[in-house]
N, C-alpha and C positions, 0 to 999 in steps of 0.2 A: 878618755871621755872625749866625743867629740862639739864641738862648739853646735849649739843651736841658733841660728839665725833666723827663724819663720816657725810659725804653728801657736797655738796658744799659749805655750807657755814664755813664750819672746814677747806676745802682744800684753800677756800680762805681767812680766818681770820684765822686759828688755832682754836681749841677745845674752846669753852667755854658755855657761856649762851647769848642766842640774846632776843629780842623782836622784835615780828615785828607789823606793824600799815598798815592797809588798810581806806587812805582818800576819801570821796566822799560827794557831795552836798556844792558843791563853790558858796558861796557869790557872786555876780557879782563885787561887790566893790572892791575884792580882788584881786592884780597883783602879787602880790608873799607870797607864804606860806615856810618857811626852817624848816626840821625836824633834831634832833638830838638828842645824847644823850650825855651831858654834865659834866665834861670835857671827849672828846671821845678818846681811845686810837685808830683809823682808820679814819673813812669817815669823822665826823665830821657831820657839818649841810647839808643838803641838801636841793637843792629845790625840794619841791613836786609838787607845781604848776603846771608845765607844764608835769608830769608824765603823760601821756595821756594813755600805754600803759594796766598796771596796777592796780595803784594806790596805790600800795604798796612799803613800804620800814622795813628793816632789820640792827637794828644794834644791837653792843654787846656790852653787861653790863661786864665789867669787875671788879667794886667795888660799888655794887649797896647802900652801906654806903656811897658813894661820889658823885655818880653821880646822875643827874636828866634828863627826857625826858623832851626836850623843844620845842615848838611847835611858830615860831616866823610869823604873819601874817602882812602883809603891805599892806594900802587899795593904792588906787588910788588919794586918797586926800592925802597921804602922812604920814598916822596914822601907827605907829606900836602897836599890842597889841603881847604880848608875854605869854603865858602860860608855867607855870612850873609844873610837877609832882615830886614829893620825890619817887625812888625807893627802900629807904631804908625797906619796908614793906614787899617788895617781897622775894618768900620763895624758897628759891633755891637747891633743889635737888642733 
């Protein structure tokens, strides 16, 4: 990942390093999906679900030794399954 220092999303977070995730191809079963990056220093989790316009979301790694992208799905039957990535791998520029 390389450091951001200019463009929107520095003037609205400050400088650092983001990820970003483009979601598509919804389960029918699913009523809510929340994206995030764990523990977040900003947005925190969000729902993606209802993101209709894009389907993208952006957030920043600030200690990628601590943090993890979590990806938390809730069916309709009332199931959570939660996915965790380790970012500590990521090679940060």
């Amino acid at each position: 990942m390389k450091k951001l220092t200019s463009g929107q999303l520095v003037t609205d977070w400050g400088e650092g390093y983001f990820i970003c995730m483009n979601w598509t191809n919804w389960d029918a079963s699913i009523n809510s999906i929340k994206v995030g990056v764990v523990p977040s220093e900003g947005s925190g989790m969000i729902e993606a679900y209802g993101d209709l316009t894009d389907h993208n979301g952006v957030f920043k790694v600030t200690d990628k030794n601590r943090q993890d992208l979590v990806i938390i799905q809730s069916t309709s039957a009332g199931k959570n399954v939660t996915q965790t990535w380790d970012l500590s791998g990521l090679t940060l520029q």
